[in-house]
PABA-836732 format. One line per field, with one value per atom (N, C-alpha, C): x, y, z; residue number from 1; atom name. Coordinates in pm, 1 decimal. Layout:
N
c1 = (X  ...)
c2 = (Y  ...)
c3 = (Z  ...)
nr = (NUM  ...)
atom = (CA  ...)
This chain:
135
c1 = (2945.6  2896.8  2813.9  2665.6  2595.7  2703.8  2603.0  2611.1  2514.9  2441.3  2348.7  2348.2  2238.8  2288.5  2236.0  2254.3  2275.3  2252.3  2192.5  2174.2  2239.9  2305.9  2397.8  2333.3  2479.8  2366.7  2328.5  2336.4  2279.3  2118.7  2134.0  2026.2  1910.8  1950.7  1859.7  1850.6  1952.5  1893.6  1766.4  1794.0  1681.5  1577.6  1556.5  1416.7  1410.8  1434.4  1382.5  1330.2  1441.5  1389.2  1226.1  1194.3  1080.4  1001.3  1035.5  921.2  868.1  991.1  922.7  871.4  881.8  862.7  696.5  647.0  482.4  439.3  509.2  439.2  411.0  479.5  466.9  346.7  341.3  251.0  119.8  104.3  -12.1  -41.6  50.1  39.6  26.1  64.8  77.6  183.0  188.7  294.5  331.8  440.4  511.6  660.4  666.5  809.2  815.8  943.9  991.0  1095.6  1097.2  1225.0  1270.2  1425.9  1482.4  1562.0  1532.9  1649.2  1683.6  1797.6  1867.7  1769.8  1896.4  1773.4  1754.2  1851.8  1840.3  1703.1  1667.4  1556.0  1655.4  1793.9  1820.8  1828.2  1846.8  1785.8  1912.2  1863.7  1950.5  1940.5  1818.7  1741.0  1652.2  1609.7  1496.4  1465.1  1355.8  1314.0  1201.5  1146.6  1005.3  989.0  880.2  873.4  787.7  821.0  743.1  578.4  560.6  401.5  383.2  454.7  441.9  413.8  341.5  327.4  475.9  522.4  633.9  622.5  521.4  517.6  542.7  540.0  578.7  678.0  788.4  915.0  1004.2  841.4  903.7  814.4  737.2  619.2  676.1  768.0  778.2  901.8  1026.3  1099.2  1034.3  992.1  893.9  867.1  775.2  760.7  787.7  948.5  1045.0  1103.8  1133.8  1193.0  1110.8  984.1  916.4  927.4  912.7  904.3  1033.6  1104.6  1263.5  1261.8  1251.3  1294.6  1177.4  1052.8  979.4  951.1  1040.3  1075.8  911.2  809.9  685.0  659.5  538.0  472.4  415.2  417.7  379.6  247.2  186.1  -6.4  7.4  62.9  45.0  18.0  88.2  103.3  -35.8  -96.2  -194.3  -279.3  -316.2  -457.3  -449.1  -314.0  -311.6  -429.7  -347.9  -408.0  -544.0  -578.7  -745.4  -834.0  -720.6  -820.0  -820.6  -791.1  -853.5  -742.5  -604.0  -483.3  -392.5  -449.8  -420.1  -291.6  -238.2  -137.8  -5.6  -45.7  91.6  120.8  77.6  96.3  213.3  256.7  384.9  432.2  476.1  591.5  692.2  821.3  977.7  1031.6  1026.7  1094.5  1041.6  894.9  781.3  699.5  749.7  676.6  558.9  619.5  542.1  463.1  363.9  269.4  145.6  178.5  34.6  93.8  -1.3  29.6  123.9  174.0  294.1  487.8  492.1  618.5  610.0  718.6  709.5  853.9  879.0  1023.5  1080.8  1191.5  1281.5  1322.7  1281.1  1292.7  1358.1  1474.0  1523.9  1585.5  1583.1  1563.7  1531.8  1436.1  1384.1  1453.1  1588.3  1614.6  1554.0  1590.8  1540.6  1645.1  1628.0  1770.9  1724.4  1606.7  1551.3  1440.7  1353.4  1242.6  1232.7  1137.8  1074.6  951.4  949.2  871.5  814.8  661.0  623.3  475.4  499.3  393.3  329.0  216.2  160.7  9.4  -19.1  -137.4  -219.8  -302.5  -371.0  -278.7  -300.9  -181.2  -208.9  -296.7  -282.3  -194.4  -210.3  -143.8  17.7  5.2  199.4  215.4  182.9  207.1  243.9  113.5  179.8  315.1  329.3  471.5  539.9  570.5  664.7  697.7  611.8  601.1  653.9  623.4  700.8  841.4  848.2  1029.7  1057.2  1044.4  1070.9  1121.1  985.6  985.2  1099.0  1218.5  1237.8  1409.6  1410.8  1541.0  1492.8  1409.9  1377.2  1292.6  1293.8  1234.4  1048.1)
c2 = (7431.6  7340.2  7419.7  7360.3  7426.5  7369.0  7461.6  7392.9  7393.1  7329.6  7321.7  7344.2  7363.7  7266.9  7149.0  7122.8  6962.4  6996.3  6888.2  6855.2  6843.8  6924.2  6879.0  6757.9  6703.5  6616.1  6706.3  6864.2  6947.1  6987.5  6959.5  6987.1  6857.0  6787.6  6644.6  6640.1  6668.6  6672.6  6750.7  6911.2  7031.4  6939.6  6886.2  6840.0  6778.7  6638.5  6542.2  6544.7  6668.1  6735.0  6789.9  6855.8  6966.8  6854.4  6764.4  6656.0  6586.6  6517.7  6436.9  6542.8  6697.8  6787.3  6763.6  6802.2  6834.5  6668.6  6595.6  6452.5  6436.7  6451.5  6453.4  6550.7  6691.3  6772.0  6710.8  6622.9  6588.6  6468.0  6394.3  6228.9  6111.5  6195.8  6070.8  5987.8  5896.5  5749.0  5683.1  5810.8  5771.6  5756.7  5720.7  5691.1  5802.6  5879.1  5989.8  5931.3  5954.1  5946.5  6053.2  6048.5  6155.7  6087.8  6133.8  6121.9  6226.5  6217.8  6266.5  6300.7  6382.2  6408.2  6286.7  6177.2  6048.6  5951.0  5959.9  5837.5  5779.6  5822.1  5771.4  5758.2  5711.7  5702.3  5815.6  5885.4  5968.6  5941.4  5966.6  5913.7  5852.3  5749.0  5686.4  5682.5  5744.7  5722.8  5707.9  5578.4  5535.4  5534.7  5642.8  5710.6  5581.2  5570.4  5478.5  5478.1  5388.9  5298.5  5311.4  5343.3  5337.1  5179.7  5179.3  5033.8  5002.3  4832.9  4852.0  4887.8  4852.9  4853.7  5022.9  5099.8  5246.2  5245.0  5168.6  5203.0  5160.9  5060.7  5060.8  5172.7  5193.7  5301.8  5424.8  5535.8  5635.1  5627.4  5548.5  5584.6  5504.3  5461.1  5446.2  5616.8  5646.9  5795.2  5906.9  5862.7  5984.0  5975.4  5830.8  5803.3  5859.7  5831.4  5889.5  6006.8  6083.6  6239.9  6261.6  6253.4  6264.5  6274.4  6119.5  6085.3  6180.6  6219.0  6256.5  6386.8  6409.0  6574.4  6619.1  6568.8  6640.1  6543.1  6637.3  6494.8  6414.4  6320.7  6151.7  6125.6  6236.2  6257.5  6269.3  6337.9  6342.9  6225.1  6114.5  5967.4  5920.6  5922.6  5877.9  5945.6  6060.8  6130.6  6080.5  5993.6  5989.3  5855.7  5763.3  5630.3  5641.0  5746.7  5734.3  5788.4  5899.2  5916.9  5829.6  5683.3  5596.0  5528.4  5602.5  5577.0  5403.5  5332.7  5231.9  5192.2  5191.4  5140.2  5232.9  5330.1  5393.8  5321.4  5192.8  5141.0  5056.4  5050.8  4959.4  5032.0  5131.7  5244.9  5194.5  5197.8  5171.4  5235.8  5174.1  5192.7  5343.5  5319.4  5432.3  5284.1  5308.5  5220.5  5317.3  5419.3  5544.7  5592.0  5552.0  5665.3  5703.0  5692.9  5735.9  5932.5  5958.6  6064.2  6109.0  6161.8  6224.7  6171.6  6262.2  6188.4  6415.5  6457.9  6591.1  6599.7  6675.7  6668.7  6838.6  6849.2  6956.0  7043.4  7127.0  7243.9  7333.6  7391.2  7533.0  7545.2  7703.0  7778.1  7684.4  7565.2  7503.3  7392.7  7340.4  7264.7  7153.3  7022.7  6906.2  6881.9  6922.5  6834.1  6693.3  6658.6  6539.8  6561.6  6461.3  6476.9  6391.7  6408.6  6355.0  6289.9  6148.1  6116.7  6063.4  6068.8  5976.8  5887.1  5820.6  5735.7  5691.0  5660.7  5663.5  5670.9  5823.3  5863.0  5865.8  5970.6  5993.4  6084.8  6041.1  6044.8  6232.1  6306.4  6493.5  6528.7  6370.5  6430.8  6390.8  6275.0  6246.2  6378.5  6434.6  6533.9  6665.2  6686.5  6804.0  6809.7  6695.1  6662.6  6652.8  6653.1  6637.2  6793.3  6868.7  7013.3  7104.1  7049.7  7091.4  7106.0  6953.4  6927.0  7008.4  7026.2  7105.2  7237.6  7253.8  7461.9  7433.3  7371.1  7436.2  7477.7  7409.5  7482.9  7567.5  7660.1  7750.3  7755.4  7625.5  7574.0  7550.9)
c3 = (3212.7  3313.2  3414.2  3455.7  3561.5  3682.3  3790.8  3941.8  3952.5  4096.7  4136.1  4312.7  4394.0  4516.6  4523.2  4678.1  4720.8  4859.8  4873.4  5057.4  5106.2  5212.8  5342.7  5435.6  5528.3  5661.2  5735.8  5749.5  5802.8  5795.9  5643.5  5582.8  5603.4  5601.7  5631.5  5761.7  5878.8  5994.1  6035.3  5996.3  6039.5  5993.1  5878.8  5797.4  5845.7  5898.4  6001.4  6105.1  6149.7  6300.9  6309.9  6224.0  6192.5  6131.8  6083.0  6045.1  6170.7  6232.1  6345.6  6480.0  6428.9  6572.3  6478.0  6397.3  6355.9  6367.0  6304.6  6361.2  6525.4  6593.0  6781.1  6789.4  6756.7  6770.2  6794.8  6657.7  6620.3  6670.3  6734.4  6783.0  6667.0  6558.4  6426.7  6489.0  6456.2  6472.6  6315.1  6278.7  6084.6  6088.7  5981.4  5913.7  5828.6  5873.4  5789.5  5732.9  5570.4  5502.6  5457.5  5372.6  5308.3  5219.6  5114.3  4959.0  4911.0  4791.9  4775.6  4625.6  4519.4  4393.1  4324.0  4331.5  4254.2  4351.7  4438.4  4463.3  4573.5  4672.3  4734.2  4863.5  4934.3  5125.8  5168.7  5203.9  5322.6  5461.4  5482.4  5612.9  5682.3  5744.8  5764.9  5920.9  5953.0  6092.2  6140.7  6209.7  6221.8  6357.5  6408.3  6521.8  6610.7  6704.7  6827.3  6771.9  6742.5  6757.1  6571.2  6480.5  6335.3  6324.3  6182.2  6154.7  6089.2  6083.7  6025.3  5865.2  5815.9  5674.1  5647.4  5726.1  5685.7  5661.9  5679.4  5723.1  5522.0  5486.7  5348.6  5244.5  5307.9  5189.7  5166.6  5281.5  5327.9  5220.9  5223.8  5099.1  5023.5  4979.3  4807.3  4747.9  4859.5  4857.1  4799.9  4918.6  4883.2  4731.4  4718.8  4594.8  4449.7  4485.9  4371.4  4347.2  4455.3  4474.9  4416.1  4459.1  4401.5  4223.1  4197.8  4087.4  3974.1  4043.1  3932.6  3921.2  3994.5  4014.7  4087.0  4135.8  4161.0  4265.1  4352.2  4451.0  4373.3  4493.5  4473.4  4454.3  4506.1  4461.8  4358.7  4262.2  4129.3  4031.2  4095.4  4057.7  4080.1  4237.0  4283.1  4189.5  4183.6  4115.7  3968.8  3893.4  3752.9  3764.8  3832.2  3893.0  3890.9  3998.3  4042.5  3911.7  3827.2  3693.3  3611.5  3586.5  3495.7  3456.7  3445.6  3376.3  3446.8  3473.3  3553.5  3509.5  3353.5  3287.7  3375.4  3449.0  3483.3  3608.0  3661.0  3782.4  3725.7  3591.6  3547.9  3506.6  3529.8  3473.5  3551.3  3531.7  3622.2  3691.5  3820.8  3971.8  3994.1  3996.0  4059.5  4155.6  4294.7  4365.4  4486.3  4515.8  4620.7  4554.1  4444.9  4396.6  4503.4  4588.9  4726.9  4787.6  4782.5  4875.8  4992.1  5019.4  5101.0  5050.7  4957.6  4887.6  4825.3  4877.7  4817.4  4810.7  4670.9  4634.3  4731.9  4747.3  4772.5  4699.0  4637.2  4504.1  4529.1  4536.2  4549.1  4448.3  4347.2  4264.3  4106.9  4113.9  4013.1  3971.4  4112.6  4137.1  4201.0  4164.8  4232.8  4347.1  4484.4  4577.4  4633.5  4600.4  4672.9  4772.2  4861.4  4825.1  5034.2  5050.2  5179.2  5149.6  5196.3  5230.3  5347.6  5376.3  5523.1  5497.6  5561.6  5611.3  5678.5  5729.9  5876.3  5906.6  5851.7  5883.3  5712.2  5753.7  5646.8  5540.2  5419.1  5313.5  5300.6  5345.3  5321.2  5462.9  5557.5  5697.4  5658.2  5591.6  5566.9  5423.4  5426.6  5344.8  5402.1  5487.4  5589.7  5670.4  5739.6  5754.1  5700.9  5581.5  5473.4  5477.6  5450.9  5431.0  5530.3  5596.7  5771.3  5778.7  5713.9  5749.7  5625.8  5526.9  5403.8  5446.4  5527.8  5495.1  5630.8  5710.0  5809.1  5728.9  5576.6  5534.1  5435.6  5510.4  5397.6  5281.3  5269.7  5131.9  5118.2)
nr = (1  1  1  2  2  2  3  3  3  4  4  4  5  5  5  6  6  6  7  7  7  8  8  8  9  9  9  10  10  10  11  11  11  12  12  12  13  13  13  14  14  14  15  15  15  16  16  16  17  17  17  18  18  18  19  19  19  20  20  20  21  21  21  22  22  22  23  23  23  24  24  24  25  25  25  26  26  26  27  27  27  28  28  28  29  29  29  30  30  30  31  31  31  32  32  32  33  33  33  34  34  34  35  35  35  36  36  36  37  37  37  38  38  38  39  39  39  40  40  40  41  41  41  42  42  42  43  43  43  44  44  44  45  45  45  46  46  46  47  47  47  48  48  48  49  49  49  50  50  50  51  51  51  52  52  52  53  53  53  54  54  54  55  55  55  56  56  56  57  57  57  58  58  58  59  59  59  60  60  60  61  61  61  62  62  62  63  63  63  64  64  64  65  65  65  66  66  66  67  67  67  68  68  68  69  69  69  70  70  70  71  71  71  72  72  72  73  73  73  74  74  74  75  75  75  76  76  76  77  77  77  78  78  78  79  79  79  80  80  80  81  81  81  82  82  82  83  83  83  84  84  84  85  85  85  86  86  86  87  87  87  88  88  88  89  89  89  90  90  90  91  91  91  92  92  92  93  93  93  94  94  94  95  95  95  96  96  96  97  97  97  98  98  98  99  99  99  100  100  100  101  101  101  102  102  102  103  103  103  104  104  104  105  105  105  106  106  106  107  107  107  108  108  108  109  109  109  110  110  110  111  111  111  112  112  112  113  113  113  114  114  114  115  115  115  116  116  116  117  117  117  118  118  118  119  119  119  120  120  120  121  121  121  122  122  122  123  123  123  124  124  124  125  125  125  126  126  126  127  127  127  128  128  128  129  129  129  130  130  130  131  131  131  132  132  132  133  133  133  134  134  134  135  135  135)
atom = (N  CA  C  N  CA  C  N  CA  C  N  CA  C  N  CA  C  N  CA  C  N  CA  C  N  CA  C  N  CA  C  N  CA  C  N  CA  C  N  CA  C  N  CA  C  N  CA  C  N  CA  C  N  CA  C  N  CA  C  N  CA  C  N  CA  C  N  CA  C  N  CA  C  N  CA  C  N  CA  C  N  CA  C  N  CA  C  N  CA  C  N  CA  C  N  CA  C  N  CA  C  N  CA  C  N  CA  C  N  CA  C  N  CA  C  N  CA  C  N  CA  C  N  CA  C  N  CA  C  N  CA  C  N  CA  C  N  CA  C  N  CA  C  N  CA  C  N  CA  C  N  CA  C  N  CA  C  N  CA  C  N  CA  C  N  CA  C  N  CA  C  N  CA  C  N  CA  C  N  CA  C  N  CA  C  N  CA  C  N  CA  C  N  CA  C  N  CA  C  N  CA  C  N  CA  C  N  CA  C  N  CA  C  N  CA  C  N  CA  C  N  CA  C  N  CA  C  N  CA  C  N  CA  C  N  CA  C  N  CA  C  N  CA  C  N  CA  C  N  CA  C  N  CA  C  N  CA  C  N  CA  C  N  CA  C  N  CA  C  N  CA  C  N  CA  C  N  CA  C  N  CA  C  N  CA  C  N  CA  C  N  CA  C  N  CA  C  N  CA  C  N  CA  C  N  CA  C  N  CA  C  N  CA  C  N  CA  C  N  CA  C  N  CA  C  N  CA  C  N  CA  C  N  CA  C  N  CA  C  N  CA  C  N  CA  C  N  CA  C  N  CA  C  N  CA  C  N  CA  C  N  CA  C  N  CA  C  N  CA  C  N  CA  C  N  CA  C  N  CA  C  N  CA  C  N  CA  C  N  CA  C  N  CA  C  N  CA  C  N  CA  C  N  CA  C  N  CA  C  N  CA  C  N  CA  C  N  CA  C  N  CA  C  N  CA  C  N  CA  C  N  CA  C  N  CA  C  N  CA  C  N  CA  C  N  CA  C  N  CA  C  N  CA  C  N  CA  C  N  CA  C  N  CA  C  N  CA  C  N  CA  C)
């Protein structure tokens, strides 16, 4: 039997923290999420002046990121190259940009997503909250 790790609520706090600290930086107004490696909500927080519809895109996001072990651009760039039929693949609803999974040692622990701004800026934030466990 492997092990693996797993996210603490420690671990989802720092990342939230460091997400919504580079979102303020920048004066974006997003919805940060957090899942687990299955596609599931850990955390959801939609910072003062977000649209509400972030508040459902941001875990779409995460969920994708999660479940497909890779970012959620990957989905988008399949899309924009011609492949339209992958828009009915199952319970892939976040294929837009800023959806980045959580990888430590080639592990999947789950994935952040946000929504808000421009989809390389809900990405940078994603990345933010990522790198503040190390990762």
């Amino acid at each position: 039997m492997k092990s693996k790790p797993v996210l603490e609520l420690a671990d989802v706090k720092a990342i939230a923290a460091a997400a919504e600290a580079e979102a303020l930086k920048n004066n974006w107004a997003v919805t940060i999420a957090i899942a687990d490696d299955g596609g599931h909500l850990l955390h959801l927080q939609r910072l003062d002046g977000a649209a509400p519809v972030s508040a459902y895109i941001a875990p779409a996001k995460a969920n994708t990121a999660a479940m497909g072990r890779r970012d959620s651009k990957v989905y988008e760039d399949i899309i924009n190259g011609g492949r339209n039929a992958f828009l009915s693949a199952p319970y892939i609803q976040g294929m837009l940009e800023g959806g980045v999974p959580i990888v430590r040692d080639g592990q999947c622990l789950g994935a952040v997503g946000v929504s808000g701004v421009k989809s390389a800026e809900d990405a940078q934030i994603a990345r933010a909250g990522i790198a503040a466990i190390g990762l």
